[in-house]
C-alpha positions in Angstrom: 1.4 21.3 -2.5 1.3 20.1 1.2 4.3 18.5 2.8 2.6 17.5 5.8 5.7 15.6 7.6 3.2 12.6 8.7 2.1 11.8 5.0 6.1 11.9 3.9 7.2 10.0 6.2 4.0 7.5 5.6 4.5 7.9 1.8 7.9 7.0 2.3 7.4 3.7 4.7 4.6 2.3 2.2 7.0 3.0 -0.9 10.0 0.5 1.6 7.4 -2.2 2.4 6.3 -2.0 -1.6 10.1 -2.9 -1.8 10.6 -5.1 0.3 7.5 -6.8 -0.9 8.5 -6.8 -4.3 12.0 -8.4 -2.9 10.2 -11.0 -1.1 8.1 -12.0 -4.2 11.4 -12.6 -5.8 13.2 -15.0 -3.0 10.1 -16.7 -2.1 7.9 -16.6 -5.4 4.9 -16.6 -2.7 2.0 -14.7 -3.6 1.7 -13.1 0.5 4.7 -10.8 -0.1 3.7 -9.3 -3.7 0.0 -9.3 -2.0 1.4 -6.9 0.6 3.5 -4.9 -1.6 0.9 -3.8 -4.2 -1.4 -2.8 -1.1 1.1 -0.3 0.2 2.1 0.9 -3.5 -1.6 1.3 -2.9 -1.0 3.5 0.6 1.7 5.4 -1.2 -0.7 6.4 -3.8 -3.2 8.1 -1.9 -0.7 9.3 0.5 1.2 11.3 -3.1 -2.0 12.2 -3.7 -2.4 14.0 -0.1 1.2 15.6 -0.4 0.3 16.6 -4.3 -2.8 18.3 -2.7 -5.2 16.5 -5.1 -7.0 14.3 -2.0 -9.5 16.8 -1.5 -11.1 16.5 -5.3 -10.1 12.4 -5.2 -12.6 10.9 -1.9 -14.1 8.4 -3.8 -11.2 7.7 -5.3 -8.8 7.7 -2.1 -11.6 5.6 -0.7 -11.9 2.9 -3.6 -7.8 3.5 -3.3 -7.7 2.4 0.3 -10.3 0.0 0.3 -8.4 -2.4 -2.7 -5.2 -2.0 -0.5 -6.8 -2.9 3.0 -8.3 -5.9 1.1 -5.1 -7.1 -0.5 -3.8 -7.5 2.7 -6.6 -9.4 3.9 -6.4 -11.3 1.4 -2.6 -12.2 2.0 -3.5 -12.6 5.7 -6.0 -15.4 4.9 -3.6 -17.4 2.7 -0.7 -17.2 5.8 -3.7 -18.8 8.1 -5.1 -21.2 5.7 -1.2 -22.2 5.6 -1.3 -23.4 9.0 
């Protein structure tokens, strides 16, 4: 196990935004805010996965991991603009 300090405290920021997203979901019942919040549950993911020291036998995993994420937040990105 690997408590790198940079992936706790990273672990821990996703897993706030993932609440606050969650939170925003269910005041605003937009789709942008749960959007954002699954992507960094996402983040949080692979970043357990670094602390649990299980990232080195998980690439193509972290990678399809990180990719979804990234995308989500594109994806709730383009539905702010397409507000506008």
């Amino acid at each position: 196990m690997s408590w790198d300090p940079v992936v706790t405290v990273n672990f821990a920021l996703c897993i706030a935004i993932f609440v606050l997203g969650i939170v925003g979901y269910a005041k605003k019942k937009g789709a942008v805010p749960l959007y954002i919040g699954v992507a960094f549950l996402l983040f949080a993911v692979s970043h357990m996965l670094t602390l649990l020291g299980l990232a080195a036998g998980l690439t193509a995993a972290l990678i399809g991991i990180r990719v979804t994420a990234y995308a989500l937040v594109v994806v709730a990105m383009c539905r702010i603009l397409r507000k506008k």
